[in-house]
ROSE-876054 format. One record per atom (N, C-alpha, C): residue number from 0; residue in one letter; atom name; y, x, z. Coordinates in Angstrom, 2 decimals, always signed. Layout:
<atoms>
ATOM   resi   resn   name         y         x         z
ATOM    NUM      a     CA         Y         X         Z
...
</atoms>
This chain:
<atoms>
ATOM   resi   resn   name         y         x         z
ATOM      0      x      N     -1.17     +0.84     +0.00
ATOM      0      x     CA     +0.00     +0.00     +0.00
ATOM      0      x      C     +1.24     +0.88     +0.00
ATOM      1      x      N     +2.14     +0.83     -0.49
ATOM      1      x     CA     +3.68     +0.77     -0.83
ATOM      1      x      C     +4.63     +0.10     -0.56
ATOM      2      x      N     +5.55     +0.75     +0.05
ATOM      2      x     CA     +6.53     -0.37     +0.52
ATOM      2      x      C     +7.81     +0.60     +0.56
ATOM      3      x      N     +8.99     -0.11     +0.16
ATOM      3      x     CA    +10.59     +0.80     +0.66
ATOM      3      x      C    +11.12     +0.16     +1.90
ATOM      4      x      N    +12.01     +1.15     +2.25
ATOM      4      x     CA    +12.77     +0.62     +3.97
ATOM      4      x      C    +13.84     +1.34     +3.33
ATOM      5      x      N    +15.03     +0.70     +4.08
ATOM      5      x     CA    +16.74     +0.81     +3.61
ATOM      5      x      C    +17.13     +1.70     +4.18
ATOM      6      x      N    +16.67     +1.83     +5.89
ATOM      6      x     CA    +17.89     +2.13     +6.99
ATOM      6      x      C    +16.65     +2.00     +8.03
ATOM      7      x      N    +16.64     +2.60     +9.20
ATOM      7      x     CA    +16.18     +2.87    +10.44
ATOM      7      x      C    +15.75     +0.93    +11.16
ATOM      8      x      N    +16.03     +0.59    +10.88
ATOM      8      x     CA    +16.35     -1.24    +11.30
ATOM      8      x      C    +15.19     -1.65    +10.76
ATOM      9      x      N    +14.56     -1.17     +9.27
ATOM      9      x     CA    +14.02     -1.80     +8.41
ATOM      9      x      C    +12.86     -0.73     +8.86
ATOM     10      x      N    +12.76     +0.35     +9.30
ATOM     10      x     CA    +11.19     +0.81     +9.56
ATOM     10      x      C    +10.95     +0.69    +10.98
ATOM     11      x      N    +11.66     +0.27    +11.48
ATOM     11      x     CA    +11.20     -0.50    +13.36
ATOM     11      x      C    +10.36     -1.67    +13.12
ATOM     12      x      N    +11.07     -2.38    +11.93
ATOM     12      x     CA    +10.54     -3.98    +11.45
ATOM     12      x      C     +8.87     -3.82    +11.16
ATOM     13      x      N     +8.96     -2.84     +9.95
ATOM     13      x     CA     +7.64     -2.36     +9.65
ATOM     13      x      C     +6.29     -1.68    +10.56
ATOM     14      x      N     +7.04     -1.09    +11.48
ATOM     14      x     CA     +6.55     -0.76    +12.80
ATOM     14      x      C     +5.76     -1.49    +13.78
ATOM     15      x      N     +6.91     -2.80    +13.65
ATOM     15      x     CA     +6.50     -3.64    +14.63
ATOM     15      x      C     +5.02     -4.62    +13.88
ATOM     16      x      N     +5.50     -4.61    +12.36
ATOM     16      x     CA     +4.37     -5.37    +11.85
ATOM     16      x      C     +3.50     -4.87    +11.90
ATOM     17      x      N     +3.00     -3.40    +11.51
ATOM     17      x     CA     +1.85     -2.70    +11.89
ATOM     17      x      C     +1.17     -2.88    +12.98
ATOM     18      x      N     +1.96     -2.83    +13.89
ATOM     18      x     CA     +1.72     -3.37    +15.60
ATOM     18      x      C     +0.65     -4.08    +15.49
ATOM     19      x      N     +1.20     -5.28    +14.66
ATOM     19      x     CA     +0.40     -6.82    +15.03
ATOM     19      x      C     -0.93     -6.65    +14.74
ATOM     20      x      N     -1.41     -5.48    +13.87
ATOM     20      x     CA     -2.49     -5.03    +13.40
ATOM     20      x      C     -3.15     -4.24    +14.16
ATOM     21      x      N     -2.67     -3.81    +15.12
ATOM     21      x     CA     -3.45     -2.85    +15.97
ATOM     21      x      C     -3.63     -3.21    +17.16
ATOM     22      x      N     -4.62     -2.36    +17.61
ATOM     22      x     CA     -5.57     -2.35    +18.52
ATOM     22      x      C     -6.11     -1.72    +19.55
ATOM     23      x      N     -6.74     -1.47    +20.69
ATOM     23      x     CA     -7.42     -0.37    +21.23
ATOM     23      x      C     -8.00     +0.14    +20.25
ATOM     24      x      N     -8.78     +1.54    +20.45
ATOM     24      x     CA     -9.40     +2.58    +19.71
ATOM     24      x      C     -8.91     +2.91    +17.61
ATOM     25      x      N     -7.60     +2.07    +17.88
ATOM     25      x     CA     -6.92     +3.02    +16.63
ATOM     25      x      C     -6.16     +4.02    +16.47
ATOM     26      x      N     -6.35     +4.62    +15.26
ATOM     26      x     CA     -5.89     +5.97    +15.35
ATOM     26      x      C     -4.72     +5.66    +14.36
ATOM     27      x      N     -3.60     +5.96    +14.13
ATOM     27      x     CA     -2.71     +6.41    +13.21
ATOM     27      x      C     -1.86     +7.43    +12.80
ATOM     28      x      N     -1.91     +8.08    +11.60
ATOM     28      x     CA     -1.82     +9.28    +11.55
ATOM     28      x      C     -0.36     +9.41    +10.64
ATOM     29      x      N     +0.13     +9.63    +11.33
ATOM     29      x     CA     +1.64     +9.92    +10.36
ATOM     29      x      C     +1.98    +11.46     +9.74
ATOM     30      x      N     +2.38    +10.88     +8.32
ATOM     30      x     CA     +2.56    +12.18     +7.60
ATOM     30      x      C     +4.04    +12.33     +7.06
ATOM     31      x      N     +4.96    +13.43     +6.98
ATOM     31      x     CA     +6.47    +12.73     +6.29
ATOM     31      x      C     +7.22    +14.11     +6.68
ATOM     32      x      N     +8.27    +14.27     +6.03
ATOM     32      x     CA     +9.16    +15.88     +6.53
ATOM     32      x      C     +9.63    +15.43     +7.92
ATOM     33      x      N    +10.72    +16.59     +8.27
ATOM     33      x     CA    +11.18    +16.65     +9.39
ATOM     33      x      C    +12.39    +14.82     +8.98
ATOM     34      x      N    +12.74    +14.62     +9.98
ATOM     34      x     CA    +13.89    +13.27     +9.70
ATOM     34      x      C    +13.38    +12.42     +8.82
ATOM     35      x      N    +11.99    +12.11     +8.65
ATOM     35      x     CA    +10.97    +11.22     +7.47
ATOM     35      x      C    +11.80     +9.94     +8.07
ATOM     36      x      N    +11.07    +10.10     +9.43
ATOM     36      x     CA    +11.31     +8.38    +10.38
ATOM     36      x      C     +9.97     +7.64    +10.66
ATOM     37      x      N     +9.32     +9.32    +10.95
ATOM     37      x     CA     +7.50     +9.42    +11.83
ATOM     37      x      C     +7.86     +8.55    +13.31
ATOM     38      x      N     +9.09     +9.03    +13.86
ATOM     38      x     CA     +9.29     +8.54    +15.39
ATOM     38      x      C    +10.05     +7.17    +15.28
ATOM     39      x      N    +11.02     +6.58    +14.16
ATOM     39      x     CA    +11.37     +5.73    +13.91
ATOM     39      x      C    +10.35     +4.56    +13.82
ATOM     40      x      N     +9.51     +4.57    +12.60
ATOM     40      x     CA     +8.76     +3.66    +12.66
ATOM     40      x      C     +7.17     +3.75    +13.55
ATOM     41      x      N     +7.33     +4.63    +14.36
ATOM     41      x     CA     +6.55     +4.46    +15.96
ATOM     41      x      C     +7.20     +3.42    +17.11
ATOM     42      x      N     +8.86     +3.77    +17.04
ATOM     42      x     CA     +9.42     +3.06    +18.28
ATOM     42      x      C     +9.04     +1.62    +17.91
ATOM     43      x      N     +8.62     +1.30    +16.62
ATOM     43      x     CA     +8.92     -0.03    +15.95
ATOM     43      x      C     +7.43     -0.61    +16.22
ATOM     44      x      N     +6.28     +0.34    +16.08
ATOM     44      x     CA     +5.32     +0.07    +16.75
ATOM     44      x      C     +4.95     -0.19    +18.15
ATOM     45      x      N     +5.88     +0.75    +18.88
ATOM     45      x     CA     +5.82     +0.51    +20.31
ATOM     45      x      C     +6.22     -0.67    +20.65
ATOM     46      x      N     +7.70     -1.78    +20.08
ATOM     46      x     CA     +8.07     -2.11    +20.10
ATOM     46      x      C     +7.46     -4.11    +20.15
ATOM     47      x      N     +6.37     -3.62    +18.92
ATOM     47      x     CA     +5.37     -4.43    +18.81
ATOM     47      x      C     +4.52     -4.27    +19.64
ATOM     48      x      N     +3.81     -3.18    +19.81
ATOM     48      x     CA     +2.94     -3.56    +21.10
ATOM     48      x      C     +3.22     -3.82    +22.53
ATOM     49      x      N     +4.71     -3.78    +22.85
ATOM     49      x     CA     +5.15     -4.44    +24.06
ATOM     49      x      C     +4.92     -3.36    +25.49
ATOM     50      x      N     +5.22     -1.87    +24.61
ATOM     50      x     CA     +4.80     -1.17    +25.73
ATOM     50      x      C     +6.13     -0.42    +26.34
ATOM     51      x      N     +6.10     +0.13    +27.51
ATOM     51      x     CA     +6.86     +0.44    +28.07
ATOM     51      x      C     +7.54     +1.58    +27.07
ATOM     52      x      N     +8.99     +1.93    +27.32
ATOM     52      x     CA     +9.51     +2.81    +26.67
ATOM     52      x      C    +10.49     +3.61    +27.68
ATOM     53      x      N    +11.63     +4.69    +26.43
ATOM     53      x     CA    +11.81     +4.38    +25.41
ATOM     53      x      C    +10.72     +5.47    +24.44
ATOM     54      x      N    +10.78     +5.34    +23.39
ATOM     54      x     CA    +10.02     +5.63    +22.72
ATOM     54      x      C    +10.21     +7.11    +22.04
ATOM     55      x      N    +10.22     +8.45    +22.19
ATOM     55      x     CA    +10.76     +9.52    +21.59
ATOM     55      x      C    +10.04    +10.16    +21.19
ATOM     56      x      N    +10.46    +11.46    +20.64
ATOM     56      x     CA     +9.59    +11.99    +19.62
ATOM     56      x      C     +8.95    +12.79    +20.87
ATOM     57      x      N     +7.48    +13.20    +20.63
ATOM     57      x     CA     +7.45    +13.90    +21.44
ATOM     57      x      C     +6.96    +15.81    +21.43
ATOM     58      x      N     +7.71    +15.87    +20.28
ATOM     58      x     CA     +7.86    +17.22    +20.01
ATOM     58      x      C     +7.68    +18.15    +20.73
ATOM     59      x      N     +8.52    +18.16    +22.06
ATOM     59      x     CA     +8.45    +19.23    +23.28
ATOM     59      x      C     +7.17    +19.02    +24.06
ATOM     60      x      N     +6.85    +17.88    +24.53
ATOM     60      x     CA     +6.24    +17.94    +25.60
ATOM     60      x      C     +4.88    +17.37    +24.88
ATOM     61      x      N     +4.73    +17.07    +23.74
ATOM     61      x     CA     +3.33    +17.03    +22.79
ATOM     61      x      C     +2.99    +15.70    +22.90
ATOM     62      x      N     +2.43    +15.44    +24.04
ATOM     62      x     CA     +1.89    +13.77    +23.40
ATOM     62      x      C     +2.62    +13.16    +24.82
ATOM     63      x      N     +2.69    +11.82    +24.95
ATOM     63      x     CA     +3.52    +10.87    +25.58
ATOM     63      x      C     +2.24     +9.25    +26.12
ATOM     64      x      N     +2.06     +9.45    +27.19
ATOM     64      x     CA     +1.20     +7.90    +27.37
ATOM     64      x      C     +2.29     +6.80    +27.47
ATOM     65      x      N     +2.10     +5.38    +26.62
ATOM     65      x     CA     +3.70     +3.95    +27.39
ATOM     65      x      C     +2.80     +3.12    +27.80
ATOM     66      x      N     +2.47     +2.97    +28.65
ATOM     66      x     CA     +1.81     +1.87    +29.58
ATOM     66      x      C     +2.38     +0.36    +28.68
ATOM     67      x      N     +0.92     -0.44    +28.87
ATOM     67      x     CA     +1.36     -1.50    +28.26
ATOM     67      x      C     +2.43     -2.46    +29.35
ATOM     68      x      N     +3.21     -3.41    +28.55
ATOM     68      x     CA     +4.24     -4.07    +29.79
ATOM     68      x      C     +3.41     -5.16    +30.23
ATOM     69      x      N     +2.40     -5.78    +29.12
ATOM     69      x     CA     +1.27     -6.71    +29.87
ATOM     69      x      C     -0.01     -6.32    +29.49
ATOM     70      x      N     -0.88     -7.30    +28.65
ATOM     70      x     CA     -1.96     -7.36    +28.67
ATOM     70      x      C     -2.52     -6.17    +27.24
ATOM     71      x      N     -1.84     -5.86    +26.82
ATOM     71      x     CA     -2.29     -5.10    +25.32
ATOM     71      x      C     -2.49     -4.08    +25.80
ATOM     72      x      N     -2.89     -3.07    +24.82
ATOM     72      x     CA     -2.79     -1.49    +24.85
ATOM     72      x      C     -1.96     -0.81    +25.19
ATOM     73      x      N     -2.21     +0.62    +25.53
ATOM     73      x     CA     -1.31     +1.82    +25.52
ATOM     73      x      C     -1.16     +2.48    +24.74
ATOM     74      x      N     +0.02     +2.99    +24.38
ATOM     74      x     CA     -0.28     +3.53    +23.40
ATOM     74      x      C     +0.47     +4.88    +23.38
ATOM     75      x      N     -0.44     +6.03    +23.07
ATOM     75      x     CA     -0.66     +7.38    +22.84
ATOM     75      x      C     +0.18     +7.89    +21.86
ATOM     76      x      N     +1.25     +8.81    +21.85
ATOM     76      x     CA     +2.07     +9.03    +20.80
ATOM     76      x      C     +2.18    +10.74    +21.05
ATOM     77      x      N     +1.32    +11.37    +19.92
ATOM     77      x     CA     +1.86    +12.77    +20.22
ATOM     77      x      C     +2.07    +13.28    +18.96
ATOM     78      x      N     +1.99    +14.65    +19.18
ATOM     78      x     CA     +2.92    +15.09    +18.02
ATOM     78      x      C     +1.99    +16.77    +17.92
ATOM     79      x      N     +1.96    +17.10    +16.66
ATOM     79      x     CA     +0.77    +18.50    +16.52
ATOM     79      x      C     +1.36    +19.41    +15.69
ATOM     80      x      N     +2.80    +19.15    +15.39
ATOM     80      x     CA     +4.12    +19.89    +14.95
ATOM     80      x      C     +3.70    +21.37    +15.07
ATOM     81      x      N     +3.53    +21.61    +16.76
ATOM     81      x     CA     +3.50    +22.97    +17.15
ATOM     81      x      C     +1.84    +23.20    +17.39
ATOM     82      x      N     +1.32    +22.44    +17.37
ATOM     82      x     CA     +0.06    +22.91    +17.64
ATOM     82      x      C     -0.91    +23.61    +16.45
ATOM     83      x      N     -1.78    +24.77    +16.64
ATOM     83      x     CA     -1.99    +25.70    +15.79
ATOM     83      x      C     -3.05    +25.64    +15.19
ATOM     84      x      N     -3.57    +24.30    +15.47
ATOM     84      x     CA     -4.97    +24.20    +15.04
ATOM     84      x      C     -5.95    +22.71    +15.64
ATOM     85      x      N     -7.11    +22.72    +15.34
ATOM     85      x     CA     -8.00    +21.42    +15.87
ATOM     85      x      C     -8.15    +21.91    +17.45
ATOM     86      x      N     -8.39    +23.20    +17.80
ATOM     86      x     CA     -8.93    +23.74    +18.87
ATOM     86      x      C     -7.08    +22.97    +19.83
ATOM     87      x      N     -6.42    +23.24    +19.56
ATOM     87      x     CA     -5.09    +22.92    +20.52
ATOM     87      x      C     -4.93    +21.57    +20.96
ATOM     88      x      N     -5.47    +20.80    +19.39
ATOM     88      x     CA     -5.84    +19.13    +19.37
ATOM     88      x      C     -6.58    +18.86    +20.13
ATOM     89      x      N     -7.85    +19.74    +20.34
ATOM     89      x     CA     -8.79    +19.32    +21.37
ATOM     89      x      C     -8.22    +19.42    +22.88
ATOM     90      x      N     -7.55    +20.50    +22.98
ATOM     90      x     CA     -6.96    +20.57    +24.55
ATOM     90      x      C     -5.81    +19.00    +24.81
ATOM     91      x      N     -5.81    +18.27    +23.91
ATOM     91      x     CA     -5.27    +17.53    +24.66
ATOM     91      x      C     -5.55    +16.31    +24.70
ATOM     92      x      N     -6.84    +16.33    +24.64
ATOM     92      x     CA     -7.79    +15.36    +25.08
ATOM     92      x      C     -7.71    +13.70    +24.48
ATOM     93      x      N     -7.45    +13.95    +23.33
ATOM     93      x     CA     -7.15    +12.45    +22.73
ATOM     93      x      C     -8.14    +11.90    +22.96
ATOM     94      x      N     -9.61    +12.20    +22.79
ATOM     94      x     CA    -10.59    +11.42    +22.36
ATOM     94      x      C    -10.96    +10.68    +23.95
ATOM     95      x      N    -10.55    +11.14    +24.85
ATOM     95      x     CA    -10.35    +10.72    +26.31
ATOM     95      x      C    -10.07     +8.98    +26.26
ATOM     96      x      N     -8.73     +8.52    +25.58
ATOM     96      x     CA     -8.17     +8.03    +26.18
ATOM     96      x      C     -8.41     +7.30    +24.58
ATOM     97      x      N     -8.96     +7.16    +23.31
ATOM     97      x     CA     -8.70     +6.73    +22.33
ATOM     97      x      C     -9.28     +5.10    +22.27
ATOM     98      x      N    -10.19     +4.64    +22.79
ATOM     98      x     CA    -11.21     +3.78    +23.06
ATOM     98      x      C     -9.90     +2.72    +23.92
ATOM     99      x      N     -9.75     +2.64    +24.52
ATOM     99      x     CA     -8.31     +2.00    +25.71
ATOM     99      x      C     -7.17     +2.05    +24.92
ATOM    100      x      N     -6.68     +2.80    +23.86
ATOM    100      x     CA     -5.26     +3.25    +23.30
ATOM    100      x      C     -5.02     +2.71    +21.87
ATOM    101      x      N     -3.73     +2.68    +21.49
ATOM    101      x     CA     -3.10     +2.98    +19.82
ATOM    101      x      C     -2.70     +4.24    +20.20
ATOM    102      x      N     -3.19     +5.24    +19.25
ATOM    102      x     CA     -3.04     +6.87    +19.67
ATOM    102      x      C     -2.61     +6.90    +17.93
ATOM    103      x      N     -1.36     +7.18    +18.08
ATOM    103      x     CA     -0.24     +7.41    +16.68
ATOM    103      x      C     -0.33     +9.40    +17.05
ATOM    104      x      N     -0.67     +9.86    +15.76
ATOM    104      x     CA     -0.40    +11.72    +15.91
ATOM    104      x      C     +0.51    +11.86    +14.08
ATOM    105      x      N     +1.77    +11.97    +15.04
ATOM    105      x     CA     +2.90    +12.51    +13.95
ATOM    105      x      C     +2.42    +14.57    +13.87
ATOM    106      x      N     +2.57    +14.34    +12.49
ATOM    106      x     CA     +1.96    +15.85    +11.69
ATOM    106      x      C     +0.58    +16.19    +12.02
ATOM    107      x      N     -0.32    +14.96    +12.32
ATOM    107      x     CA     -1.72    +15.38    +12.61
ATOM    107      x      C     -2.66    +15.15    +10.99
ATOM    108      x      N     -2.20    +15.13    +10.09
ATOM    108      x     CA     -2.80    +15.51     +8.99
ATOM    108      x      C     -4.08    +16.76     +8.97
ATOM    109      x      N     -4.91    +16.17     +8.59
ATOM    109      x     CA     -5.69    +17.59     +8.91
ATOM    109      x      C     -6.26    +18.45     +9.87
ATOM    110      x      N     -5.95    +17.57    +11.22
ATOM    110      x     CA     -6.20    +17.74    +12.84
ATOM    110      x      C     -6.84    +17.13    +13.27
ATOM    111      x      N     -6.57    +15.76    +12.83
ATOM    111      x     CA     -7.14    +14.55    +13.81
ATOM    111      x      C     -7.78    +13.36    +12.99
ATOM    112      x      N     -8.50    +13.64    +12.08
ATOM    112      x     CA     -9.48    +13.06    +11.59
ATOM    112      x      C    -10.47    +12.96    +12.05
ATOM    113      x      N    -10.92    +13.74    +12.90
ATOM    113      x     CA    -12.51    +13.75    +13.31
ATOM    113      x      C    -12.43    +12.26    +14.63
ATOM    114      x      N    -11.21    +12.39    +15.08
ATOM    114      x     CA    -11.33    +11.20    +16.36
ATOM    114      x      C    -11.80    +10.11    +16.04
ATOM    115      x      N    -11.63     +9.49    +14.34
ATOM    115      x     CA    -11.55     +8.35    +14.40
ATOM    115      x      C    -12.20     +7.95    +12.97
ATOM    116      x      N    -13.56     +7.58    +12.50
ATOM    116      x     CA    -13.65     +7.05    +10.73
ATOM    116      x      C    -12.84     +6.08    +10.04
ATOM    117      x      N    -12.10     +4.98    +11.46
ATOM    117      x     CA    -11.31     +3.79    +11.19
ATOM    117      x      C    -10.14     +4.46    +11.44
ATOM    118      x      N     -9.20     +4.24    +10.35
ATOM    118      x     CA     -7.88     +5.08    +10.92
ATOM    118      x      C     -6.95     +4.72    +10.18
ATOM    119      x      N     -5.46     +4.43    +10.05
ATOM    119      x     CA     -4.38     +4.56     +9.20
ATOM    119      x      C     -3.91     +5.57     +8.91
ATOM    120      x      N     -3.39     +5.97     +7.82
ATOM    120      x     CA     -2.86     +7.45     +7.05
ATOM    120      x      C     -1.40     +6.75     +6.94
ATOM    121      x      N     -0.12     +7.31     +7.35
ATOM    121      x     CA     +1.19     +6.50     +6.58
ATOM    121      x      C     +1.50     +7.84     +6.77
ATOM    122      x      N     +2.16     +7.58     +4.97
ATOM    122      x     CA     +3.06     +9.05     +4.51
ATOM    122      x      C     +4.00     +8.33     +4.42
ATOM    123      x      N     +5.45     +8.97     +4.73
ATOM    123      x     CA     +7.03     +8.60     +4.30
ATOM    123      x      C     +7.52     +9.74     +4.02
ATOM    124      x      N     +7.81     +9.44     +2.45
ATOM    124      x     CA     +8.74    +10.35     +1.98
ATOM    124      x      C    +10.26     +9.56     +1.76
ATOM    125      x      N    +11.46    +10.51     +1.29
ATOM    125      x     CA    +12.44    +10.17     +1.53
ATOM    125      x      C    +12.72    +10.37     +0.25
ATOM    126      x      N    +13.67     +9.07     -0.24
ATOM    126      x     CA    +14.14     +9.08     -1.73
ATOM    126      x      C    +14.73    +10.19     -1.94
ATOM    127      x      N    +14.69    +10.67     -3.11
ATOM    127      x     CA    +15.35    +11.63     -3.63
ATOM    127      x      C    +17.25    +11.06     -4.63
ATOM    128      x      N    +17.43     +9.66     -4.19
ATOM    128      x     CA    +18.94     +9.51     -4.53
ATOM    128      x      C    +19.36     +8.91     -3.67
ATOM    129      x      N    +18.96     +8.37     -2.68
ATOM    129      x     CA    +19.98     +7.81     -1.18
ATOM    129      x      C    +18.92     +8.09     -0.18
ATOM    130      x      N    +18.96     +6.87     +1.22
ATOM    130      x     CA    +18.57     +6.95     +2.11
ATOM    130      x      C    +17.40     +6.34     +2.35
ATOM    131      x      N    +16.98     +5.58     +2.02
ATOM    131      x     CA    +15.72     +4.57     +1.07
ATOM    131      x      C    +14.35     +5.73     +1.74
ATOM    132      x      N    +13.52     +4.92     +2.40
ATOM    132      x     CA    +12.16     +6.03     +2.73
ATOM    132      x      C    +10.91     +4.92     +1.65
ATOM    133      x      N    +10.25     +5.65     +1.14
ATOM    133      x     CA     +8.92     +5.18     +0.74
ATOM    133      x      C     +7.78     +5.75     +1.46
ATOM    134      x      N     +7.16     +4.43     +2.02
ATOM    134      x     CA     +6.17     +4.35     +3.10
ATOM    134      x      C     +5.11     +3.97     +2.29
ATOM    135      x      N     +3.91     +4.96     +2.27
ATOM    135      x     CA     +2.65     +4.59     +1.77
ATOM    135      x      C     +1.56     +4.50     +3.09
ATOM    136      x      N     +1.09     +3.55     +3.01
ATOM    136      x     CA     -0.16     +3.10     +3.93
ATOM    136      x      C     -1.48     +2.85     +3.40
ATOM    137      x      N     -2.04     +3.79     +3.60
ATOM    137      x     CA     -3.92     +3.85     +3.37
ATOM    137      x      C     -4.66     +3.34     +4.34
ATOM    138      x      N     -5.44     +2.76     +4.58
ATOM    138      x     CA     -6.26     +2.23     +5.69
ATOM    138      x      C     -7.61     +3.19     +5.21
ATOM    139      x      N     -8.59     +4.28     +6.19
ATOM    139      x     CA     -9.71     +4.55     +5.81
ATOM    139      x      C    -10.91     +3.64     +7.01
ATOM    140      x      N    -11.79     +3.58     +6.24
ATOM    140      x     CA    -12.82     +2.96     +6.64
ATOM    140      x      C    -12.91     +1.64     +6.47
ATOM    141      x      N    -13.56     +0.73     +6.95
ATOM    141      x     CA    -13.97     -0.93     +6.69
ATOM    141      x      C    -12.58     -1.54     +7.22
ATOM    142      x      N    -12.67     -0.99     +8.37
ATOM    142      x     CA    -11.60     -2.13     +9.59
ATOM    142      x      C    -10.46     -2.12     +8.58
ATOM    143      x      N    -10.05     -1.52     +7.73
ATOM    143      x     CA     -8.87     -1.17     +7.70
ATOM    143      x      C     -8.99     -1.51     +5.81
ATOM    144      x      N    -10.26     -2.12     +5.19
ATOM    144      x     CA    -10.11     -2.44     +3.49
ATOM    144      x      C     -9.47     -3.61     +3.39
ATOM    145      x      N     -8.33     -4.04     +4.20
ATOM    145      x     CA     -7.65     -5.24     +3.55
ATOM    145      x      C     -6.56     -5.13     +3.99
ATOM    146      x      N     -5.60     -3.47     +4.63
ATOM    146      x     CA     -5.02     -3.71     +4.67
ATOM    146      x      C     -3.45     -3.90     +4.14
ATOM    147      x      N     -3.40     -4.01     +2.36
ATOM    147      x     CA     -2.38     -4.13     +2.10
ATOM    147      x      C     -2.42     -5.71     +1.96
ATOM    148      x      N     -3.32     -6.55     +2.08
ATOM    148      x     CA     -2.73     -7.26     +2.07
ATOM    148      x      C     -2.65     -8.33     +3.60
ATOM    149      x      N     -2.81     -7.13     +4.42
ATOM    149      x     CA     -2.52     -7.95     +5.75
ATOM    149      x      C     -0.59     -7.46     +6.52
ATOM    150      x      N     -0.20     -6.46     +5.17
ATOM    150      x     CA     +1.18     -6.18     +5.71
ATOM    150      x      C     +2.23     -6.95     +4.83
ATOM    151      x      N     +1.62     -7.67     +3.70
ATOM    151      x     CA     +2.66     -8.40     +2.86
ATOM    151      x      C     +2.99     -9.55     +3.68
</atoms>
């Protein structure tokens, strides 16, 4: 699936719709340059899943637990920016907490595949004539073969 967003407003929206789709034990894997709007359209997920915030990147301090505010999930938001490998991924114990969680890994391309066969892939790249991001969403595995048309 394919989709454009205008402005920061419009990938919270998208965020939040993803939300409605998720679950304990999903994985989502965000791919996109630096200022894509990996943490943008996370807050928008958080936002949807109703979990405690606020929602930031978590660059420095690597991954971030938000307690749900009621009955849903938690959800797991880290970041593998700095991390040097699968072995660093492993020290921080995703697969712990993945089963109970929405565990989103911004720049885990290539890291964090093994956690999960059911998983979302979203790449955002950034137009090349304004501000406009194009968000591509792959769903791998079963759970996830219908989902472009569960975001229209």
């Amino acid at each position: 699936m394919r989709t454009e967003v205008r402005n920061a407003e419009e990938m919270r929206e998208l965020g939040a719709r993803i939300a409605g789709l998720l679950g304990p034990g999903d994985l989502v894997v965000l791919t996109g340059a630096l200022g894509a709007g990996k943490t943008t359209l996370t807050q928008g997920i958080g936002e949807g899943l109703k979990v405690r915030g606020p929602v930031t990147s978590p660059t420095f301090v690597i991954a971030r637990v938000h307690p749900p505010l009621g009955e849903g999930p938690a959800l797991v938001h880290a970041d593998a920016y700095r991390l040097g490998g699968t072995l660093e991924v492993d020290d921080l114990d995703l697969d712990a907490s993945i089963a109970d969680s929405v565990t989103i890994v911004e720049w885990g391309e290539g890291l964090v595949e093994d956690l999960s066969e059911q998983r979302l892939e979203i790449l955002i790249e950034s137009s090349p004539d304004d501000d406009r991001r194009i968000v591509h969403v792959r769903g791998v595995g079963s759970r996830w073969s219908d989902i472009s048309a569960a975001l229209i």
